[in-house]
Structures are given as structure tokens and as C-alpha cells.
PLY file of the C-alpha trace (Angstrom):
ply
format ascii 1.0
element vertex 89
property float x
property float y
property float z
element edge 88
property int vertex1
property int vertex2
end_header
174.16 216.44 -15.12
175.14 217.40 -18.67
175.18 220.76 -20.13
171.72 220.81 -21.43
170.07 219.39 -18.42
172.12 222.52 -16.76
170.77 225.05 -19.35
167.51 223.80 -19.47
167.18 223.66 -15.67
168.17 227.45 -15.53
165.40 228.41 -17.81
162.73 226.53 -16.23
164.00 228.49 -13.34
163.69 231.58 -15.07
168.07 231.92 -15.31
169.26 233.87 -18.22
171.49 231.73 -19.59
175.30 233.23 -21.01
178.24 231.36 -22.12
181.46 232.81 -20.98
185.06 231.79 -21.24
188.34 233.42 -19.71
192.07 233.23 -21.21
194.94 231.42 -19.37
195.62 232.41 -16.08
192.86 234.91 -16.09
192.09 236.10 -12.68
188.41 237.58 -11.76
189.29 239.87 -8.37
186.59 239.61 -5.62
183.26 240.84 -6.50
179.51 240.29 -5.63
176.24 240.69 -7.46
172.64 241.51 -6.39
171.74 238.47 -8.18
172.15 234.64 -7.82
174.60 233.34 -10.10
174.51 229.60 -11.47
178.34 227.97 -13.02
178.82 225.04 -14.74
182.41 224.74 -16.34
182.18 223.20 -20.38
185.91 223.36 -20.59
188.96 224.38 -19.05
189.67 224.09 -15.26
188.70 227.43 -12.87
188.45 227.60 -9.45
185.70 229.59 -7.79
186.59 231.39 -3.86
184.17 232.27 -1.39
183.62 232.37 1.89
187.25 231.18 2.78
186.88 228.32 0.64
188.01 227.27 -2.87
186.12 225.09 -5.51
187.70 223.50 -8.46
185.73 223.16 -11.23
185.91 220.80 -14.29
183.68 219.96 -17.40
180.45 219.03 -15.61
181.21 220.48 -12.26
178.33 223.48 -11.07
178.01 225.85 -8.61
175.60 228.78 -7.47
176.74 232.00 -6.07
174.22 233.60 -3.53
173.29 237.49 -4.08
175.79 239.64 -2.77
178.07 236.44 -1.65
181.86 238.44 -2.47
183.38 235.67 -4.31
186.54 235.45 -6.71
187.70 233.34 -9.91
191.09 232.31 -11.48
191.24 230.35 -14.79
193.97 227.70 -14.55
196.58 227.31 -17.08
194.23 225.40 -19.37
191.83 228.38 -19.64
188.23 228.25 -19.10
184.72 228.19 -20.80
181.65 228.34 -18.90
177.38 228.09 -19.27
176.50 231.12 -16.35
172.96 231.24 -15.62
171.77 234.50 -13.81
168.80 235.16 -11.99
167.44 238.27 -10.34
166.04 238.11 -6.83
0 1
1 2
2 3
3 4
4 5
5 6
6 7
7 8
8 9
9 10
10 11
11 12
12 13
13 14
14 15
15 16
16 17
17 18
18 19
19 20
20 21
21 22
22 23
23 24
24 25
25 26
26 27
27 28
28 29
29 30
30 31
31 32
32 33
33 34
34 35
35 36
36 37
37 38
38 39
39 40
40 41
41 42
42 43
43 44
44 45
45 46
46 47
47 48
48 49
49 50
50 51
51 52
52 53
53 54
54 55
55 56
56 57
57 58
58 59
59 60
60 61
61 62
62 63
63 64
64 65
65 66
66 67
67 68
68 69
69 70
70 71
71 72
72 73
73 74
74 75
75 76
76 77
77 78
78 79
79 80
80 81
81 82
82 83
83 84
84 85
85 86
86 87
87 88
């Protein structure tokens, strides 16, 4: 899936749709939302942590955070830019 299959799959899904983007080495501590959260990485490398396990993303890679899932983030040395879709439940 490319970016604007991603995008345009959030908004049929009624997602806001935000691009974000982190500097080197940026870390995101633990968190968790009341929300479900959609990823897809556009640039950069970032892995995502919950639930005791890690995801690296890519360009092109996606994944969905559940509401109140505690999850974490850190921004490899390359940085990271991201398409977030949000999505009240």
C-alpha cells in the first residue's frame, strides 16, 4: 500500500489524517490514547513498542494502535516522518 491508498483509506474510515515527523534519536516515552491510532512511516526508520513487543517501521510499513494500548516510539538515527491517522471510538 502506498501513501495515498493509506490516507485515503483513513478518511473513508472517518481517520483524521496528520503528518508528523520526529528528529534523530527522538524518543516518545510510553503513553496511551482514548483513541485508535493508525502509522504509516513516509521516511526515516522508527520503531513502535507495545505489549512487550517492538515493530520496525520503514517507508511503507503501517501499524494501528488500539485505544488505551500504552505503547512507546524511538526515531532511529535517520529520523522519522510519518502520515498518523486518528480516530475516536
Amino acid at each position: 500500500m502506498n501513501q495515498q491508498e493509506f490516507e485515503a483509506g483513513l478518511l473513508r474510515e472517518g481517520y483524521q489524517v496528520f503528518l508528523g515527523g520526529m528528529g534523530v534519536n527522538a524518543v516518545i516515552p510510553k503513553h496511551g490514547h482514548d483513541m485508535v491510532e493508525r502509522y504509516m512511516a513516509i521516511g526515516g526508520e522508527m520503531i513502535i513498542a507495545q505489549d512487550g513487543n517492538a515493530q520496525i517501521m520503514g517507508p511503507g510499513d503501517s501499524s494501528t494502535v488500539g485505544p488505551n494500548d500504552r505503547h512507546a516510539g524511538h526515531l532511529r538515527a535517520s529520523g522519522g516522518k510519518l502520515r498518523k491517522g486518528i480516530c475516536t471510538v
